[in-house]
C-alpha positions in Angstrom: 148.1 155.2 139.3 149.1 152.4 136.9 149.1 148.6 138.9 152.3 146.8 138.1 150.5 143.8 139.6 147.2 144.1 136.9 150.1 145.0 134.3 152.6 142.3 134.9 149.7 140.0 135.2 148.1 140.9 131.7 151.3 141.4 129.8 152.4 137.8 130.7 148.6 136.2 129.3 149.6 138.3 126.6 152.9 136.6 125.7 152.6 133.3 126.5 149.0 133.6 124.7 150.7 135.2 121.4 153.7 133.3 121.5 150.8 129.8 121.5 149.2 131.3 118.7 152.1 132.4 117.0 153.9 128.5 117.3 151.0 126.7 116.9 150.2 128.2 113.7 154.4 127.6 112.9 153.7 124.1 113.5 151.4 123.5 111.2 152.9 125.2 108.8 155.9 123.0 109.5 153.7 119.0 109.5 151.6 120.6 106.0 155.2 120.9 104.5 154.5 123.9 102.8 154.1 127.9 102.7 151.2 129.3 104.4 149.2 131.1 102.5 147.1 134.6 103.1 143.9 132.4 105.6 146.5 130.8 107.7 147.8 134.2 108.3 144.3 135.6 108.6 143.2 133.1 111.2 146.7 133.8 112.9 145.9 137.2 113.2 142.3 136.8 114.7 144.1 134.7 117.4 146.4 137.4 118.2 143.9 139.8 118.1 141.5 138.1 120.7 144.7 137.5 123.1 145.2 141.0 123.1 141.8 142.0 123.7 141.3 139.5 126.4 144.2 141.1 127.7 143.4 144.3 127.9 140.1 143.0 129.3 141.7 141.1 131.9 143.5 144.2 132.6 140.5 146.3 133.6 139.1 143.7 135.5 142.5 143.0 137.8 142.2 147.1 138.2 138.2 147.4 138.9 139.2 143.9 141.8 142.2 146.2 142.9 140.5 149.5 143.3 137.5 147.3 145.0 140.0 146.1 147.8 142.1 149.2 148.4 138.7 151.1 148.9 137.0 148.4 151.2 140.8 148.3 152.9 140.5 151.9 153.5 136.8 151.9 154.5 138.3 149.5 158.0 140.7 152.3 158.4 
């Protein structure tokens, strides 16, 4: 069963995380007065990437804490 808590949780690091990297890199861009070129976009990308890995890592974690409490709620039972 898929947690809409974990997910709704992870998909908003995700967004606000991509959408940092994405206008940071924009303003810079903006204050050099120029074009990026092809390592702006690579370092761009290696941010994007880790925000989507820590994502998905944050995900499995919020699941595992999840799973963790339903099973210790049910153990009272």
């Amino acid at each position: 069963m898929m947690s809409s808590v974990a997910l709704r949780i992870s998909r908003l690091y995700a967004c606000f995380g991509c959408a940092w990297i994405i206008l940071s890199s924009l303003a810079v861009w903006v204050s050099l007065g120029r074009p990026s070129n092809g390592v702006s976009y690579a370092e761009m990308g290696k941010g994007l990437a880790f925000i989507l890995v820590s994502a998905t890592l944050l995900f499995a974690l919020l699941r595992r804490w999840e799973n963790e409490l339903a099973r210790r709620a049910a153990a009272l039972v």
